[in-house]
N, C-alpha and C positions, 0 to 999 in steps of 0.2 A: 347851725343851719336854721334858717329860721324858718316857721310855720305858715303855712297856709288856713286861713279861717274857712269854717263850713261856710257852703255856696246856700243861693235859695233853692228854697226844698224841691222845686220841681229840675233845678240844673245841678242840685243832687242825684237825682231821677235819672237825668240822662248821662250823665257821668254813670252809672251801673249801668242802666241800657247798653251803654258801649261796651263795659268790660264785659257783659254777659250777652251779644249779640247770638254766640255759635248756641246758645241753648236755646232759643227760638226755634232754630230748624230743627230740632230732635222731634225723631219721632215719635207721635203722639200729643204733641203741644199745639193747639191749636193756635192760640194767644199766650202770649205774654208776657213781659213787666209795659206797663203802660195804662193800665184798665183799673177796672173799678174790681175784677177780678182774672186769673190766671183760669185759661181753657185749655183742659184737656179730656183727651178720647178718656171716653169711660164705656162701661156695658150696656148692653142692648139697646144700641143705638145713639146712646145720648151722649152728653159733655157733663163734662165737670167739672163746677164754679168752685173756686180756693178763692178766700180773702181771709188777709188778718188784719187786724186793728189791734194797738195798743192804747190805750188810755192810762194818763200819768197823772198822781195827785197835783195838783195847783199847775196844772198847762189848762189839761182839758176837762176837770172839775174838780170843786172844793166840798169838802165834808160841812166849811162852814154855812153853805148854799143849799146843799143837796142831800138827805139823810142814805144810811148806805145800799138804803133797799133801791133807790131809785137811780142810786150811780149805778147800781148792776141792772135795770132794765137801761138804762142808756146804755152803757155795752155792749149788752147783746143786743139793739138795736141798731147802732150803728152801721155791726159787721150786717146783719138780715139786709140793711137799706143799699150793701154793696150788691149782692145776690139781687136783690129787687134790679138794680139800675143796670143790670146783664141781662133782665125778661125772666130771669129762673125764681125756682121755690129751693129754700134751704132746705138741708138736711140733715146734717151732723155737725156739730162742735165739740170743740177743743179748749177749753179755758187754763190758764195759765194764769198765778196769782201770787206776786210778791209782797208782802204787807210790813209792817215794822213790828217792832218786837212789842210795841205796846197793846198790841190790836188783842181784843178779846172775843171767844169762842162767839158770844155775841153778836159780837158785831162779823165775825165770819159770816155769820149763820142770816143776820139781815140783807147782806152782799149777796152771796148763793141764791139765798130766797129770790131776790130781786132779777137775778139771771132766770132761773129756772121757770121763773112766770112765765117772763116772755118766751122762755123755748119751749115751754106746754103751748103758750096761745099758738106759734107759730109748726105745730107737731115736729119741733125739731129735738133731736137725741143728740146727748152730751153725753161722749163718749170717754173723755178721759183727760189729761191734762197734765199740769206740774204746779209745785208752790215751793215756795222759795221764801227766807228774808232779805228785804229790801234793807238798803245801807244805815246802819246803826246810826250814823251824823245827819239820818232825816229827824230824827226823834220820832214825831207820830204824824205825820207829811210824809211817808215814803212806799202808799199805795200802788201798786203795777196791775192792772189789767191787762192781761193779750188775750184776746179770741181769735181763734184759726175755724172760721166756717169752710163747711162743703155745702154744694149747691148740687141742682142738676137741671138740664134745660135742653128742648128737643134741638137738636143743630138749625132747624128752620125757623127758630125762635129765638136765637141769641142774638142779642143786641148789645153793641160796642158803640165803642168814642167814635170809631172812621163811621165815616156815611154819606154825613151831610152832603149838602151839594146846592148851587148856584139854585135859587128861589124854591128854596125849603122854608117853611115855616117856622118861629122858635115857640114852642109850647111850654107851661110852667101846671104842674099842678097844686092844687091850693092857694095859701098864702102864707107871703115870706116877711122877714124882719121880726117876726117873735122872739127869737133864741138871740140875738143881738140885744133888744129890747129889755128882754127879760136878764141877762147878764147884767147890759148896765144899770141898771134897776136894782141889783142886788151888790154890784161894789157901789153903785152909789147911794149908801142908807141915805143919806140926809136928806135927799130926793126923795126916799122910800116912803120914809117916815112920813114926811109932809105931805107926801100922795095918798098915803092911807089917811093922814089925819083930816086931810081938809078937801078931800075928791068925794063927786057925789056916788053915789054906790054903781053903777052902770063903769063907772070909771077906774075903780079898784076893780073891779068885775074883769077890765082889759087890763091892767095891772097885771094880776092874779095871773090871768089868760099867757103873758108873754115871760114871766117867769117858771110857768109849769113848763111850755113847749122849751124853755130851754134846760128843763131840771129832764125833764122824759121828752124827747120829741117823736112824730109818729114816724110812720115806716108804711111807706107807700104800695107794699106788696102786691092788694089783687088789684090795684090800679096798674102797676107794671103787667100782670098777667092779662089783662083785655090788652093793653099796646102789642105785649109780645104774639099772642096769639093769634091775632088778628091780623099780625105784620103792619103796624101801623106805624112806627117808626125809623128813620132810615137811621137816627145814632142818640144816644140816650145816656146819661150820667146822673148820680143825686145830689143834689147842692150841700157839701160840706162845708165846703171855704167858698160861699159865697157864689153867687149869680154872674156877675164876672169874672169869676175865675176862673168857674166850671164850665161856663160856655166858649172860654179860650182853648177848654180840651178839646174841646168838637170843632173850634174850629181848624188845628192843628192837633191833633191829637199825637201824631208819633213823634213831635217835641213838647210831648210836656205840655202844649198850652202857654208855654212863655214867649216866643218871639213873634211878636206884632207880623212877620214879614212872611207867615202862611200863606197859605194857597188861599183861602178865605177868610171874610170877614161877616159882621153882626152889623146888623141897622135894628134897636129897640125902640121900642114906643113907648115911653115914658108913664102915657096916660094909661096906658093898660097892664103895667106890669103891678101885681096884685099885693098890695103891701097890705099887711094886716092891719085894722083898725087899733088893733092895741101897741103895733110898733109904732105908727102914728102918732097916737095919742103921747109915747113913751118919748119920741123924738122931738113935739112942739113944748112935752117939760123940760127936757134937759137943755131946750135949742141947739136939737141936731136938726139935721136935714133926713123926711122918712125915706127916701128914696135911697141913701147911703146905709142906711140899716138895709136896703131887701138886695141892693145888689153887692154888697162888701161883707156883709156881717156873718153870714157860713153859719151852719148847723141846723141848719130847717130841715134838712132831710127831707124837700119834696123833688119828685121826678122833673127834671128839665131834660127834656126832648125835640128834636127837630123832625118835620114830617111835610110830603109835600101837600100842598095847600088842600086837594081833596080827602087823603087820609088825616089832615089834621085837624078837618071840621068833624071827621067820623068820628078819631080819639073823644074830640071834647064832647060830643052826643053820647057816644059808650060809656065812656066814664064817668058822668055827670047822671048818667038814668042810672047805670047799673052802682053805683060805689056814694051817689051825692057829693063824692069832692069834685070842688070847680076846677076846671079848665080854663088855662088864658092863655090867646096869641098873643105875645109880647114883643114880636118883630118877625125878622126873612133875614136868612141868609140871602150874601152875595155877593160878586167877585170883585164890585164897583169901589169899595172898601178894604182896608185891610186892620185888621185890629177889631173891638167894638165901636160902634157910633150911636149917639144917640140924635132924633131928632125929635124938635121940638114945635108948638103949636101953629108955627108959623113958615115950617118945615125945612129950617136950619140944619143943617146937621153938623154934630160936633162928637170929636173924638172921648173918647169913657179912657180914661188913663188910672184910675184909682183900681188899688187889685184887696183884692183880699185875704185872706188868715194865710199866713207863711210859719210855718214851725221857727224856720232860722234864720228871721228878719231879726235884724240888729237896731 
């Protein structure tokens, strides 16, 4: 009999969705499989944010990039920027840690360390966990991270994928394309090399700048708490896989984000969407396109939100006085579309067909 190949990751997604529809309606579930996290009832009023992340040596980073202290604040970063993009504050972690047999007490001990920062900075408690060896035939490539965070969030404060709606706003905070940038920047030494050697120092400076955000990227947190508390946005996600991808949840969110033929669509404005100066700089050396770095490249970890147009001039005034990360409206949702489109300065509009980071893309 012969086999069937993995689907893409998010019609992976909805293939479980289906088999596990009936555990939606249990009681106590509020949400979930579909989100940036699983909601359910918890005590004294509130919900409780569950997400996990795995991070696998050489998918989603290399020891020869990233020293180990800093693979474990990305880790625990990652899952904290799931809890941010629900409006909640973490609370307890679970770490989980397969390594190969070469790894040394050491290098344990630089990994831990590097979690543990981040979950003092964020007063989160690690509570327990598992370890394990990873497959003898990795040799010393056969690193596992899994974090299992819990969250908590007041029920009039939790923000999901569903929301949007016909002339909503699309908001981004910060700036994107570093973590793309910065990646290719480090498989491509030769690039590297000649950028260190022959770049005026301002220029290495952005160099520098798009390889850290993608060795540690930030984590949006008390910027999600002004949107959640305020109720400032109608549906909210953090940019993993990219600006396109992640605005395809929102626009269908109970499929995945994959079929163009939602109920909604995206119109972005080009000129406003916030590419970092150093993806920029990193995309006219290699002769990419910067714009293909901010909306495909995934792993910025900044909050992308839709909000209607009066809450989403308030967002960018709150969060910009109280936190100094910028605020952009980068487009409107609306029904006149389906898919994303972009329009350009002469107010063409043309369809965004390019997607971003897929686990089980062939």
């Amino acid at each position: 009999m012969s086999s069937s190949k993995i689907p893409a990751e998010f019609q992976l997604i909805e293939r479980i969705q289906a088999m596990l529809a009936s555990a939606a309606a249990e009681k106590g579930v509020i949400l979930g499989i579909g989100d940036d996290c699983a909601v359910l009832e918890g005590a004294e009023g509130k919900y409780l944010l569950v997400t996990t992340d795995m991070l696998i040596e050489d998918v989603h980073f290399s020891r020869a990039f990233s020293s180990l202290h800093e693979i474990g604040q990305k880790a625990m970063i990652v899952n904290i920027s799931d809890i941010a993009a629900m409006g909640g504050e973490p609370r307890f972690a679970f770490i989980s840690l397969a390594f190969p047999s070469s790894f040394s007490l050491e290098e344990f001990d630089q990994l831990w360390e590097g979690m543990i920062e981040v979950a003092r900075r964020y007063s989160l408690l690690v509570l327990g966990g598992d370890t394990n060896a990873s497959f003898p035939q990795l040799n010393d490539h056969g690193l596992v991270i899994n974090i299992t965070l819990i969250g908590e969030v007041q029920p009039s404060e939790l923000i999901s994928r569903q929301g949007a709606g016909e002339g909503d706003l699309i908001l981004l905070t910060g700036q994107i394309g570093d973590s793309a940038a910065g990646l290719d920047l480090l498989t491509s030494r030769r690039f590297f090399a000649q950028a260190a050697s022959g770049s005026k120092p301002e220029d290495i400076c952005c160099y520098q700048q798009a390889v850290q955000r993608h060795r540690v990227p930030v984590v949006r947190l008390s910027e999600s708490r002004i949107i959640s508390r305020h109720h400032l946005a109608t549906a909210m996600i953090d940019v993993s896989d990219g600006v396109a991808t992640d605005l395809r949840h929102l626009l269908c969110p109970r499929l995945g984000g994959q079929r163009e033929m939602g109920e909604l669509g995206a119109i972005l404005w080009p000129e406003k969407i916030p590419v970092s100066e150093a993806a920029a700089k990193v995309a006219r050396m290699l002769g990419k396109e910067p714009l293909t770095y901010a909306l495909c490249g995934g792993e910025d970890y900044e909050l992308l939100f839709t909000a209607t147009p009066d809450q989403a001039y308030k967002a960018k005034e709150l969060i910009e006085r109280q936190t100094l990360t910028s605020v952009s409206i980068i487009g409107e949702i609306t029904e006149k579309v389906k898919g994303i489109h972009l329009i350009d300065g002469q107010g063409q509009i043309a369809p965004f067909l390019a997607a971003g980071f897929d686990h089980f893309k062939r």
